[in-house]
N, CA, C and O atoms as CSV, one atom per row, in Angstrom:
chain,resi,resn,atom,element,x,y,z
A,1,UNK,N,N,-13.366,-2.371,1.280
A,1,UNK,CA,C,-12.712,-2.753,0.045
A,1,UNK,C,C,-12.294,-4.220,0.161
A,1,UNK,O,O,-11.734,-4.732,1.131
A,2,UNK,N,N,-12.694,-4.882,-1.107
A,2,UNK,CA,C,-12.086,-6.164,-0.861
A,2,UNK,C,C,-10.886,-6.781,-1.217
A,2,UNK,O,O,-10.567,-6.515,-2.376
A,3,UNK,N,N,-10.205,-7.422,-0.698
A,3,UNK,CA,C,-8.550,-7.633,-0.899
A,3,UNK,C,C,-8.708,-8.956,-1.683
A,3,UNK,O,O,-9.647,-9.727,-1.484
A,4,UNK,N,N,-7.519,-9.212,-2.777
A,4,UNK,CA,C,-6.937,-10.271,-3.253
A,4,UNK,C,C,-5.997,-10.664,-2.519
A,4,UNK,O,O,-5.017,-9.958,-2.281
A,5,UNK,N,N,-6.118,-11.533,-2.179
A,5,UNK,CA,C,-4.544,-12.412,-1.402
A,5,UNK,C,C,-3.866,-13.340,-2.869
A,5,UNK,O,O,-4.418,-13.961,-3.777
A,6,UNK,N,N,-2.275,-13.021,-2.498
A,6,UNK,CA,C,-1.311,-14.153,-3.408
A,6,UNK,C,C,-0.323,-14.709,-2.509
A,6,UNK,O,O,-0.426,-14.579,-1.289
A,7,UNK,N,N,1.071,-15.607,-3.326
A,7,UNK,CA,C,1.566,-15.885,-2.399
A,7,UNK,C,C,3.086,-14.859,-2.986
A,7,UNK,O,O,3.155,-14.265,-4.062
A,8,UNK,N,N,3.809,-14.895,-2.259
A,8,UNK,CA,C,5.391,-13.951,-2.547
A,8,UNK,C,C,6.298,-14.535,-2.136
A,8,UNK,O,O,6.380,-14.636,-0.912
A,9,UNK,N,N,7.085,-15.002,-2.779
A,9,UNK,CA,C,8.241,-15.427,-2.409
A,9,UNK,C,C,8.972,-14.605,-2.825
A,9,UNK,O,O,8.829,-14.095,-3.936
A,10,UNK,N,N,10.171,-14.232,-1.774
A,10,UNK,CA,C,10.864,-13.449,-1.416
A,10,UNK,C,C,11.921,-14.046,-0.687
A,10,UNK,O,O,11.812,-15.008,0.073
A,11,UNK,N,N,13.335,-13.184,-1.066
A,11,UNK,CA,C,14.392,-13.864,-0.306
A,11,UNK,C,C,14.565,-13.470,1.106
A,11,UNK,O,O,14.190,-12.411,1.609
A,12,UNK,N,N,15.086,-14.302,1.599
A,12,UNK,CA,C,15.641,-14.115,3.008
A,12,UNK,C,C,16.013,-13.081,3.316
A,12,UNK,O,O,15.735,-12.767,4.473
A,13,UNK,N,N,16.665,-12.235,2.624
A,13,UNK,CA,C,17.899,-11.104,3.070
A,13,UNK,C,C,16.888,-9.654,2.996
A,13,UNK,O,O,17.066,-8.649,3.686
A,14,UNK,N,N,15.940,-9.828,2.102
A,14,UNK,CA,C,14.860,-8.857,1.733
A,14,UNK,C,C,13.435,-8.426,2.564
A,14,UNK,O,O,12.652,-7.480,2.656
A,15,UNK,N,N,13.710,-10.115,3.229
A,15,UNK,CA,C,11.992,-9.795,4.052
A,15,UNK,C,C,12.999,-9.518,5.490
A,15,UNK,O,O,12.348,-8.748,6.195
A,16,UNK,N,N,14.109,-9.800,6.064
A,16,UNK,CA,C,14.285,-9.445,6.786
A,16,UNK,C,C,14.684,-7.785,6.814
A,16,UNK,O,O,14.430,-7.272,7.904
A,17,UNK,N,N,15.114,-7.103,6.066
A,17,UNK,CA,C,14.878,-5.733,5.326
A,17,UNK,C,C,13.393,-5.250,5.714
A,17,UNK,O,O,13.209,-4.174,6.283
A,18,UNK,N,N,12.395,-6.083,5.380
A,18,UNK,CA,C,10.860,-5.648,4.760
A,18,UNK,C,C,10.513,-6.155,6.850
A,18,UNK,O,O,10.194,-5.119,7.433
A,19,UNK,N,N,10.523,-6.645,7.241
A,19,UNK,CA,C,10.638,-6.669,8.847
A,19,UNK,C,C,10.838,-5.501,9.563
A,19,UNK,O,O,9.981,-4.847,10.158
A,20,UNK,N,N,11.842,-5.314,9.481
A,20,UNK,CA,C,12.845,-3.864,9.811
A,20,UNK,C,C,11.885,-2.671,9.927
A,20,UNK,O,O,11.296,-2.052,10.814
A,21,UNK,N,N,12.033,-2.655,8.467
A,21,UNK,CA,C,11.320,-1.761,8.223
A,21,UNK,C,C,9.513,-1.318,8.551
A,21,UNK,O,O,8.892,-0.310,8.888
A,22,UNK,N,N,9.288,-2.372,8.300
A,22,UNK,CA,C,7.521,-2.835,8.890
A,22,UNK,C,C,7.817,-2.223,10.408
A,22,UNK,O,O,7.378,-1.084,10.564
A,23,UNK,N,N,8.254,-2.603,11.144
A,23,UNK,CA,C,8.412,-2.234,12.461
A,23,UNK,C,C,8.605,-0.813,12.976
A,23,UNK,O,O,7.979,-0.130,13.787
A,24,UNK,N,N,9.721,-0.597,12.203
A,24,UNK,CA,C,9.812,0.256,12.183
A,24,UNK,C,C,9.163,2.065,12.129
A,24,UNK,O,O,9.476,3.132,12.658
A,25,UNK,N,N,8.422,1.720,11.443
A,25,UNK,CA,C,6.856,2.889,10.803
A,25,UNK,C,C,5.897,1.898,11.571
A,25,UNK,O,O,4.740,2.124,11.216
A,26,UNK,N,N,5.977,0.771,12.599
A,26,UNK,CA,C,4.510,0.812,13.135
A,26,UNK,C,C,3.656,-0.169,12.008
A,26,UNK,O,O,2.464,0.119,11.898
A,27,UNK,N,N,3.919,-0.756,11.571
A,27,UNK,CA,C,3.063,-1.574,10.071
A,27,UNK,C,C,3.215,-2.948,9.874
A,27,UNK,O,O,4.170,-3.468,9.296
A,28,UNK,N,N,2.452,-3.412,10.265
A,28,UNK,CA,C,2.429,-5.195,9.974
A,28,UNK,C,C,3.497,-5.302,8.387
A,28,UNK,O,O,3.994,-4.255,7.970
A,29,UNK,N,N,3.684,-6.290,7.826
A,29,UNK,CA,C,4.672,-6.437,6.899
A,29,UNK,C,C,3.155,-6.589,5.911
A,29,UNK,O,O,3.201,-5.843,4.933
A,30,UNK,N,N,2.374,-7.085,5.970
A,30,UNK,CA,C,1.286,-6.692,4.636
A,30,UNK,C,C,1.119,-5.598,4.450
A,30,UNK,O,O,1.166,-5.227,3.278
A,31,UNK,N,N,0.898,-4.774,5.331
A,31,UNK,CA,C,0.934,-3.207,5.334
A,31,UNK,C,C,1.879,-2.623,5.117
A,31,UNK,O,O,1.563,-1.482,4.778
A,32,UNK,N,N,3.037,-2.781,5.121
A,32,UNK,CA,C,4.027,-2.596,4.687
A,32,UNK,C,C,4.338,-2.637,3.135
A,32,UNK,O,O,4.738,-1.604,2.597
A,33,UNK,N,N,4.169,-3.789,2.403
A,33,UNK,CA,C,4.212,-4.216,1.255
A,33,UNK,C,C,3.120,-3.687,0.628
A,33,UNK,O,O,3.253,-3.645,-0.595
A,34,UNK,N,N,1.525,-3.042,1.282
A,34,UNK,CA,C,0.725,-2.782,0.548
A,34,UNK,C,C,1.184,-1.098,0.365
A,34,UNK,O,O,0.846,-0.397,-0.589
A,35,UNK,N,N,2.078,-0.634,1.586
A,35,UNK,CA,C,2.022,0.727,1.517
A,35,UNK,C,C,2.863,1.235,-0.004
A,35,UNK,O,O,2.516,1.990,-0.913
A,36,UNK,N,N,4.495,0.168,0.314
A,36,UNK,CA,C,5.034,0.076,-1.113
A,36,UNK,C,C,4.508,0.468,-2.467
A,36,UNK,O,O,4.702,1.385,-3.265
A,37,UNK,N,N,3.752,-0.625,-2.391
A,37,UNK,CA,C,3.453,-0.891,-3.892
A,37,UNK,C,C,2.366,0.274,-4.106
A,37,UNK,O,O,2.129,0.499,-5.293
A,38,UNK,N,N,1.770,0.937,-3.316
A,38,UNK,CA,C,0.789,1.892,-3.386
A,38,UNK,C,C,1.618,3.106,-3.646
A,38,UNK,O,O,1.124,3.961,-4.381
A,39,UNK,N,N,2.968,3.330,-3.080
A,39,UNK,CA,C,3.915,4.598,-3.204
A,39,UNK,C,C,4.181,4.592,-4.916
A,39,UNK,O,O,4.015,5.598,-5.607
A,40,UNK,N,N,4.588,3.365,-5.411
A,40,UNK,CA,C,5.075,3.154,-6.078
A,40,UNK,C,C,4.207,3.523,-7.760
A,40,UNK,O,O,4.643,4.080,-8.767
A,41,UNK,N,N,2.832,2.912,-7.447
A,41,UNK,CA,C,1.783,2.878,-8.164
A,41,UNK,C,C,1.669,4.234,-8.695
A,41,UNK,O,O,1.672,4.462,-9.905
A,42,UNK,N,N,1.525,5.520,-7.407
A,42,UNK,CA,C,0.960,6.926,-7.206
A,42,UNK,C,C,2.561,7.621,-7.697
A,42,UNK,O,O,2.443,8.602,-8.431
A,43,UNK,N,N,3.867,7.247,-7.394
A,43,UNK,CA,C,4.745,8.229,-8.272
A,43,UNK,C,C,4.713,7.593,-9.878
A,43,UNK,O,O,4.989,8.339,-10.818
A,44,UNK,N,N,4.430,6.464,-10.054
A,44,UNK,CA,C,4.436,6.281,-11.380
A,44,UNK,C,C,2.697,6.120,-12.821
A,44,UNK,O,O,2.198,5.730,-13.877
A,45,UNK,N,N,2.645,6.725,-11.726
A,45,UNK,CA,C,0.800,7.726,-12.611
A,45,UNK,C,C,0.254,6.060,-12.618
A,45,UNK,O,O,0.414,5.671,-13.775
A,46,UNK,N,N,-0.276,5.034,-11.844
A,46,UNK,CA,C,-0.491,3.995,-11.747
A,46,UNK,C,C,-1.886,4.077,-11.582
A,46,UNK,O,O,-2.718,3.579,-12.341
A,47,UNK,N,N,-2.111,4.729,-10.554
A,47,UNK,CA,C,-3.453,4.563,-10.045
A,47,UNK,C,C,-4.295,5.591,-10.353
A,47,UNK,O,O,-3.925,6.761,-10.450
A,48,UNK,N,N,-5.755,5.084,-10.561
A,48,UNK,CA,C,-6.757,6.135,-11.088
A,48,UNK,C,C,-7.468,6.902,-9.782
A,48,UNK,O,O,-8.093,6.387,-8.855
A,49,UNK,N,N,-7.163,8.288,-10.023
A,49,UNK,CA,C,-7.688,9.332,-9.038
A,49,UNK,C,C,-9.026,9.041,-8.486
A,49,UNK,O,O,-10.090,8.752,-9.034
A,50,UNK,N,N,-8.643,9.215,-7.104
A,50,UNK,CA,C,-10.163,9.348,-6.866
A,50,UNK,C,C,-10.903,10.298,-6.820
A,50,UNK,O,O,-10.239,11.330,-6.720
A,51,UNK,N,N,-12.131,10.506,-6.846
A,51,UNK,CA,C,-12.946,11.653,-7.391
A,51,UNK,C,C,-13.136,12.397,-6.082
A,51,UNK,O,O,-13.706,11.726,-5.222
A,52,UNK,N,N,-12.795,13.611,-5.738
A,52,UNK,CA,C,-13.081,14.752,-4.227
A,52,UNK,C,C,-14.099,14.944,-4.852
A,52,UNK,O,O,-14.088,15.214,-6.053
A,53,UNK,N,N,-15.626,14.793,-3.836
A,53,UNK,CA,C,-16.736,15.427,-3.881
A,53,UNK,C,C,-16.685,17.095,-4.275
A,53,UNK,O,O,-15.618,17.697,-4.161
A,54,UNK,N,N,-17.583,17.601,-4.619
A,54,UNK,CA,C,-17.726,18.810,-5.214
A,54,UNK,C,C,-17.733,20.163,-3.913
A,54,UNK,O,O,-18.430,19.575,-3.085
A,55,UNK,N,N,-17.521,21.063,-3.480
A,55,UNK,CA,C,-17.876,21.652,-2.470
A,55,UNK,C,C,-19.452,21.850,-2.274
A,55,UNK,O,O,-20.068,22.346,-3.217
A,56,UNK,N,N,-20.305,21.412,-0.840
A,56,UNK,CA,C,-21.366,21.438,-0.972
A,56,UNK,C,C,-22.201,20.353,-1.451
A,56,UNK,O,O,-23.395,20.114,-1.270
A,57,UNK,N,N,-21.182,19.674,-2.184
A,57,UNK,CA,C,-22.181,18.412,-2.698
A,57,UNK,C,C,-22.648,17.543,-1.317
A,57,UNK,O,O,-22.086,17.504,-0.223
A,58,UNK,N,N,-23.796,16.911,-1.739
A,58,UNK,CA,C,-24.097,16.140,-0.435
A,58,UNK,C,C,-23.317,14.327,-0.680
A,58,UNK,O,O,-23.645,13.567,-1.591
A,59,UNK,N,N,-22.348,14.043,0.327
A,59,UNK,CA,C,-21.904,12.738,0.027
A,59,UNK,C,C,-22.543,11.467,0.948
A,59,UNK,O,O,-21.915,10.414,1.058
A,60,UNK,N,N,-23.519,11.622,1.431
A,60,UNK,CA,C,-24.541,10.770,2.196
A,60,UNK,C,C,-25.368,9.977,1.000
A,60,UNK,O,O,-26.275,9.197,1.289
């Protein structure tokens, strides 16, 4: 999959929060911020489902 990069500015008091936490779960702070916004996306009907192959279907 290919990624867009931007830039974020963010305050001080927040990325050290977003640090913490990154570390915390094991997650670089992009990964972190991508996991976010992906939580966020999926409780608020954001993102379009992906399609589960059929049982039996061949996915090769």
């Amino acid at each position: 999959m290919k990624k867009k990069s931007f830039v974020l500015r963010i305050d001080p008091e927040k990325m050290e929060a977003l640090e913490k936490w990154a570390a915390d779960e094991f997650r670089s702070i992009n990964g972190q911020i991508e996991w976010i916004i992906d939580q966020a996306l999926k409780k608020n009907g954001r993102l379009k489902k992906k399609k589960q192959p059929e049982k039996g279907e061949n996915t090769a």
